[in-house]
C-alpha positions as CSV (number, residue, x, y, z in Angstrom):
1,X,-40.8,2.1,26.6
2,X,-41.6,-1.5,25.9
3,X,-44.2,-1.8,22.7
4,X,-47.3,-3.7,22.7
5,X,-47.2,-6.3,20.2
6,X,-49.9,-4.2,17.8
7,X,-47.2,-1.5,17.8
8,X,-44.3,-3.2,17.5
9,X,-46.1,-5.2,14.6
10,X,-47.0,-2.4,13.0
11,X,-43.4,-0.8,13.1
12,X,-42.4,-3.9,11.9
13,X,-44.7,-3.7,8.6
14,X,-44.2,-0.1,7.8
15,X,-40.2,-0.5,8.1
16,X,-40.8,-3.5,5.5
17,X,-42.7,-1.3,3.4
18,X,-40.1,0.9,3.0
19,X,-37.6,-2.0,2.2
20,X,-37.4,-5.8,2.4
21,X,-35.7,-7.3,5.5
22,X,-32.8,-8.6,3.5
23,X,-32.0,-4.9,2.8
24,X,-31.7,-4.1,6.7
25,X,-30.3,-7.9,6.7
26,X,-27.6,-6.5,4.3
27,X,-26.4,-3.7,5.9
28,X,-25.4,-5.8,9.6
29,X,-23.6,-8.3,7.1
30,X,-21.7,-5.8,5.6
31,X,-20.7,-4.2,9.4
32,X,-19.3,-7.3,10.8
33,X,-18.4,-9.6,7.4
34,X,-16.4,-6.4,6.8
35,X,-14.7,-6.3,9.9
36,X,-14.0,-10.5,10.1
37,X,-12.5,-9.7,6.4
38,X,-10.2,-7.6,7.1
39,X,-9.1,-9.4,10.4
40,X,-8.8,-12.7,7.6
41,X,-7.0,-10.4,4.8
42,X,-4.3,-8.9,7.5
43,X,-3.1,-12.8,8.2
44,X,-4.0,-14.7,4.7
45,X,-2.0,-11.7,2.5
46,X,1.1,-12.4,4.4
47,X,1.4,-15.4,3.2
48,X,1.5,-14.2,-0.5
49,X,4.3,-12.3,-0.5
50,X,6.8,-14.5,2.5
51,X,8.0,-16.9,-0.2
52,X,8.9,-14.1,-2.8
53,X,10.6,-11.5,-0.8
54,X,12.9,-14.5,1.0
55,X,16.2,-13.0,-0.5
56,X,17.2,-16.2,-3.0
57,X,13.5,-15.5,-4.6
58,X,13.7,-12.0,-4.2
59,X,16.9,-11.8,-6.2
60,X,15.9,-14.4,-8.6
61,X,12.4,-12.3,-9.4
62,X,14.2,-9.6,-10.4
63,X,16.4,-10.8,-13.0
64,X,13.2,-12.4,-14.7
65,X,11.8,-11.0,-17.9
66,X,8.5,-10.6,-16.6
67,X,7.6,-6.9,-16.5
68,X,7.3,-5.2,-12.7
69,X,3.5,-4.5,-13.9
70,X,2.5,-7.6,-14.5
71,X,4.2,-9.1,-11.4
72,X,2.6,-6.4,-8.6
73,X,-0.9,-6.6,-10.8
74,X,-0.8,-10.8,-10.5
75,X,0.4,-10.8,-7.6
76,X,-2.3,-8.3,-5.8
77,X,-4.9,-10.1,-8.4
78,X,-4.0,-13.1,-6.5
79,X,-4.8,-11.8,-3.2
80,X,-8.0,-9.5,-4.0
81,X,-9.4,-12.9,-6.0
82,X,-8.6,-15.1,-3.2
83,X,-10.1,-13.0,-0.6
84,X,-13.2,-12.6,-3.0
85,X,-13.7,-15.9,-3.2
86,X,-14.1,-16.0,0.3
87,X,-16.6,-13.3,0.7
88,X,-18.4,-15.2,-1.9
89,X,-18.5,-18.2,0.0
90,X,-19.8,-16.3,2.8
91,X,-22.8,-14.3,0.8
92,X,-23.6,-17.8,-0.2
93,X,-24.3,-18.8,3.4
94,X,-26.0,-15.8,4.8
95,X,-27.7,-15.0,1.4
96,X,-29.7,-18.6,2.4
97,X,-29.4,-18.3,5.9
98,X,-31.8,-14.7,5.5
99,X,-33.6,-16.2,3.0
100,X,-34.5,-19.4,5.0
101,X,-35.3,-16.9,8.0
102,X,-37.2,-14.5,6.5
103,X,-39.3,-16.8,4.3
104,X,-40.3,-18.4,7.4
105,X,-41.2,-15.7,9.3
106,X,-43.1,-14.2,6.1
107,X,-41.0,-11.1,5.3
108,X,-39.7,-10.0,2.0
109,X,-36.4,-11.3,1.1
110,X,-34.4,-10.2,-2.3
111,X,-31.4,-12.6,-2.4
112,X,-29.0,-10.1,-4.6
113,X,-29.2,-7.0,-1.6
114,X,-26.5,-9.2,0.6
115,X,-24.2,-9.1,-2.8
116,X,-24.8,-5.4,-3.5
117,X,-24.2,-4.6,0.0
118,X,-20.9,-6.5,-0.3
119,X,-19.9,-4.9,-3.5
120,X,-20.9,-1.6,-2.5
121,X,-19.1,-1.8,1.2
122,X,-16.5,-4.7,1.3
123,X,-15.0,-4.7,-2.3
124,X,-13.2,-1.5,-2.0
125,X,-11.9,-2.1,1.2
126,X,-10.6,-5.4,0.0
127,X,-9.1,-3.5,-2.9
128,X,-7.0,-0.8,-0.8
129,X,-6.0,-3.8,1.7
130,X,-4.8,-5.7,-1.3
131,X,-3.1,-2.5,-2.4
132,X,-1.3,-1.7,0.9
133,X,-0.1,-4.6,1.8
134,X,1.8,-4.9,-1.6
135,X,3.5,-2.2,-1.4
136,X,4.6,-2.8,2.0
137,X,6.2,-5.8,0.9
138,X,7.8,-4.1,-1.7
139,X,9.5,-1.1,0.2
140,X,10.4,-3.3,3.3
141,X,10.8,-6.8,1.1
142,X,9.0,-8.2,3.8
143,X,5.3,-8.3,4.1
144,X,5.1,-8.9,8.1
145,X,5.5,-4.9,8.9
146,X,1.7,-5.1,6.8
147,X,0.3,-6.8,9.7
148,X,0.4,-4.2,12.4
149,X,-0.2,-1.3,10.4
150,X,-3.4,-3.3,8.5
151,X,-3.7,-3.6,12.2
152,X,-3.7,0.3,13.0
153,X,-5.5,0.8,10.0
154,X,-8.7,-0.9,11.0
155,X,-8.5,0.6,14.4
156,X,-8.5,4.0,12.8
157,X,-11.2,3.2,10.8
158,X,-13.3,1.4,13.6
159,X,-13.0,4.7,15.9
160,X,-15.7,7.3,16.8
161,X,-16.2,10.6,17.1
162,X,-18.0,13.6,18.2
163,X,-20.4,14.7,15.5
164,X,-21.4,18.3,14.6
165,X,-24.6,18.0,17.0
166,X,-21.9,17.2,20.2
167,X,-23.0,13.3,20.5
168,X,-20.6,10.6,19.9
169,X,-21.0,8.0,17.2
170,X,-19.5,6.1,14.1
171,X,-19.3,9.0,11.5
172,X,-17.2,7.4,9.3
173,X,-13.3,8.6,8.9
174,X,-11.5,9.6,5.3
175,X,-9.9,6.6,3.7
176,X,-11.8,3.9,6.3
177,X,-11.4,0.4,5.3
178,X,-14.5,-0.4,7.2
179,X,-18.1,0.9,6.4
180,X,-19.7,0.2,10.1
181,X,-23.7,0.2,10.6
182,X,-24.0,0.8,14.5
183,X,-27.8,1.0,14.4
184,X,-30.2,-0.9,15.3
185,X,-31.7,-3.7,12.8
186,X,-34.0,-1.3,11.5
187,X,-32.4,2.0,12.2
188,X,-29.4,1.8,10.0
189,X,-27.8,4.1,8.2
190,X,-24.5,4.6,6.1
191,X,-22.1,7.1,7.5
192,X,-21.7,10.3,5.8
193,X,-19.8,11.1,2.4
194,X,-19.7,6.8,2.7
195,X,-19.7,6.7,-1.5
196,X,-17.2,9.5,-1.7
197,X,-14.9,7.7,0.2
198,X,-15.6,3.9,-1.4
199,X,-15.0,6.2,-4.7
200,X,-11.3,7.5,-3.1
201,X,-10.4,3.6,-2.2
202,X,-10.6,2.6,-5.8
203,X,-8.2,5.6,-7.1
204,X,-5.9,4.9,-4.0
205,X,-5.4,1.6,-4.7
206,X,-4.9,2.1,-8.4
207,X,-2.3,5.1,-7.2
208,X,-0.5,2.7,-4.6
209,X,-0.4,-0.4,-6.9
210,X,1.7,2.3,-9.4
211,X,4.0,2.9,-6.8
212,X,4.8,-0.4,-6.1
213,X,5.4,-1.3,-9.4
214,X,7.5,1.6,-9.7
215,X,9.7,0.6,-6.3
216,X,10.0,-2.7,-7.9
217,X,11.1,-1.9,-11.3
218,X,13.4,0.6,-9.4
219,X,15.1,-2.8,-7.8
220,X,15.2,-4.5,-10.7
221,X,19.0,-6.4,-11.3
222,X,19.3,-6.1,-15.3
């Protein structure tokens, strides 16, 4: 039913007690700036591998001294960093944009929870993005085939389910590149086994950034 405004005032100032409103501020940022990122990642990467894996490149890579290491690590560093960047630029904005807001409307505000929120859910999905999309480039010497599966990647991730109690919602899905928060402002709450599975992005990006160095050094002309 619709709340009077004493009740919804004082739902309102008991949610806040519990934690500031950039904390539930935090948590929508990482839904949907998670989401736009990986939209921006599944165009923006493509572009760092086309030039190399053109075949004149592509040959002249391989007869380089440079070590197949060092080129998959720079060259992934070079993504993840310049996706960070932008991630940063965007914490910057909505980090003052909840600030302004909340300041204003007299609720607490602690700058650093839309940073921890983006570390926490948005780093490691930028990591295993990073990490997939190189080695797709590698086996297929062509990063474009990244796009749709990046594609059907975050679809999988995005999808629902039927939970243990029969209702449908966002449970959360093994290897998910997205950490979604379907609540409602105040009502959010991280699907289950969420740092388990941030944990598993780390080690599965290490594991497929190996195997692309390995496929490279594999192709390597001597």
């Amino acid at each position: 039913y619709k709340g009077t405004k004493d009740e919804v005032n004082s739902y309102i100032r008991e949610k806040m007690e519990e934690k500031p409103f950039s904390f539930y501020f935090s948590r929508k940022f990482a839904d949907f700036g998670g989401l736009y990122m990986g939209f921006f990642a599944a165009v923006m990467l493509a572009f760092l591998y086309i030039r190399d894996t053109r075949k004149d490149i592509y040959e002249l890579l391989h007869t380089k001294p440079i070590s197949a290491g060092a080129y998959v690590a720079g060259k992934a560093a070079g993504g993840f960093l310049s996706m960070l960047a932008v991630l940063g630029v965007m914490n910057l904005i909505f980090g003052v944009l909840c600030w302004t807001v909340g300041n204003n409307a007299g609720l607490p505000v602690r700058f650093w929870d839309i940073a921890a929120a983006s570390v926490m859910y948005i780093v490691p999905n930028l990591m295993m993005i990073t990490s997939v999309y190189t080695v797709v480039a590698v086996i297929f010497k062509n990063p474009l085939p990244g796009v749709p599966l990046l594609f059907l990647y975050m679809l999988y991730s995005n999808m629902g389910s039927i939970g243990i109690d029969g209702e449908w919602g966002y449970y959360g899905r093994a290897l998910a590149i997205m950490v979604r928060f379907p609540g409602s402002f105040l009502e959010t709450s991280p699907p289950p086994m969420v740092w388990m599975n941030q944990i598993f992005l780390v080690i599965a990006s290490a594991l497929l950034l190996l195997l692309a160095a390995a496929i490279w050094k594999k192709r390597r002309v001597y």
